[in-house]
C-alpha positions, 0 to 999 in steps of 0.5 A, spaced: 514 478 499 513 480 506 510 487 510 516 492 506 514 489 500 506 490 501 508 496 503 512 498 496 507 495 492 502 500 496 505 506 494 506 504 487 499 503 487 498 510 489 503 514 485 500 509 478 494 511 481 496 519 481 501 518 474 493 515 471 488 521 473 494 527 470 496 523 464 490 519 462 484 523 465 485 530 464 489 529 457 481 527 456 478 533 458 483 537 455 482 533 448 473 535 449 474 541 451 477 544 444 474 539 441 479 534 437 475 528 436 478 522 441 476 514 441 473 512 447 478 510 451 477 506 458 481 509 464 484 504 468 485 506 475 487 503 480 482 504 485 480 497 488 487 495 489 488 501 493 482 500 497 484 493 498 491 494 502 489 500 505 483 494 508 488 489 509 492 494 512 486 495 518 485 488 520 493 487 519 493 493 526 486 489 528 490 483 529 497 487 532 492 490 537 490 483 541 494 480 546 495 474 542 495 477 535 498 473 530 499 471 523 494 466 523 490 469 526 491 475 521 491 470 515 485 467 518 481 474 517 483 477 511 481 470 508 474 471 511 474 478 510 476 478 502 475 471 500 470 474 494 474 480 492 477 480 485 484 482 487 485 477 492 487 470 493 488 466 498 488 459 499 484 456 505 488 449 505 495 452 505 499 452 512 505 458 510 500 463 511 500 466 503 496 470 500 496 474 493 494 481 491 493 482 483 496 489 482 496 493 477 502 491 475 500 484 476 500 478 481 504 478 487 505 473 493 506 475 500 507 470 506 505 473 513 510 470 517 512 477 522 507 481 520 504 482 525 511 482 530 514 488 524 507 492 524 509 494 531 512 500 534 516 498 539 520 503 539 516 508 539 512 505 546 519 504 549 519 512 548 512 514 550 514 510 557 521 513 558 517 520 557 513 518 563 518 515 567 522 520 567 520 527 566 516 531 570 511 533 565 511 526 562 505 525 566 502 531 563 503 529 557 500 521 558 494 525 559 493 530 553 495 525 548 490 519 551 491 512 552 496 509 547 493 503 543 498 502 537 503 506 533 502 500 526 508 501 522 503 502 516 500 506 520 505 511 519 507 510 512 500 511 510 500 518 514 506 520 511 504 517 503 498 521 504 502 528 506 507 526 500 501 526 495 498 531 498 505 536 497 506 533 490 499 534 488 500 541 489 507 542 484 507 541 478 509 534 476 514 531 471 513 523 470 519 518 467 516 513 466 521 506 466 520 500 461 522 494 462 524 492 456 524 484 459 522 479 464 528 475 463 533 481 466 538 480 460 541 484 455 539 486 449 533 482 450 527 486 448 520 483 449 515 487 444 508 484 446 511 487 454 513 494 452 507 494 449 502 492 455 507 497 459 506 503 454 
């Protein structure tokens, strides 16, 4: 799994995150406050894995903003910076540049080859010098907006998955929830004990 994937997986995260607080936690309130007697239920949320790729997500923009950054160095200091943490596993020794984040969902390897060179908005820079080269009030422009350091892919997914939740959180929402009924993608196979953990 590479960039796109991370990315995925992040907005899953989030969306879970978002479906555990309205069905789990405010089924509880509902349930206290007209008194119908619930067992102690432990929420599972998602906090940390959020956390963890949005600081992922920072160090990996870190990297793409040095002259020579790269996949090395970016493994290098997501090992050092979350070598401690319960989500994330690295190992030190391997030379293909590997971590794994446990999601909700499970445990998922990403190899960073292109992190760094996906990560970039060449596109957008190639733009930011057009305006400049080109139109009179290209320089105004330059000016207002200040120095250019990196316009980050994930960047600008974070900001546009944070506009999202906002939106939706505002309307009044209907999950489907998918089940996947095995790990073996057959038909007719049904795995209870997989279902079960699912529901």
């Amino acid at each position: 799994n590479s960039l796109e994937q991370l990315s995925i997986n992040y907005a899953n995260e989030i969306i879970q995150g978002l479906l555990n607080k309205m069905l789990i936690e405010e089924k509880v309130l509902l349930y206290k406050d007209e008194g119908i007697p619930i067992e102690n239920m432990d929420i599972v949320l998602n906090k940390e894995q959020i956390e963890l790729i949005e600081q992922i997500f920072i160090a990996l923009d870190e990297e793409c903003m040095l002259p020579r950054g790269n996949s090395k160095g970016f493994i290098e200091k997501i090992t050092a910076k979350f070598s401690d943490h319960i989500h994330f596993k690295t190992n030190k020794l391997s030379r293909d540049h590997q971590f794994q984040i446990n999601h909700y969902a499970g445990d998922i390897h990403y190899i960073v080859e292109d992190f760094c060179k996906k990560n970039i908005d060449r596109a957008h820079i190639e733009i930011d010098s057009f305006i400049t080269n080109h139109f009179e009030n290209g320089k105004k422009i330059k000016k207002t907006t200040g120095k250019l350091k990196i316009n980050s892919i994930t960047n600008q997914f974070r900001n546009q998955l944070a506009d999202f939740i906002q939106t939706i959180s505002s309307a009044e929402l209907y999950f489907i929830k998918c089940i996947k009924p095995n790990n073996n993608e057959k038909p007719m196979d049904f795995d209870n004990e997989l279902v079960s953990n699912q529901l």
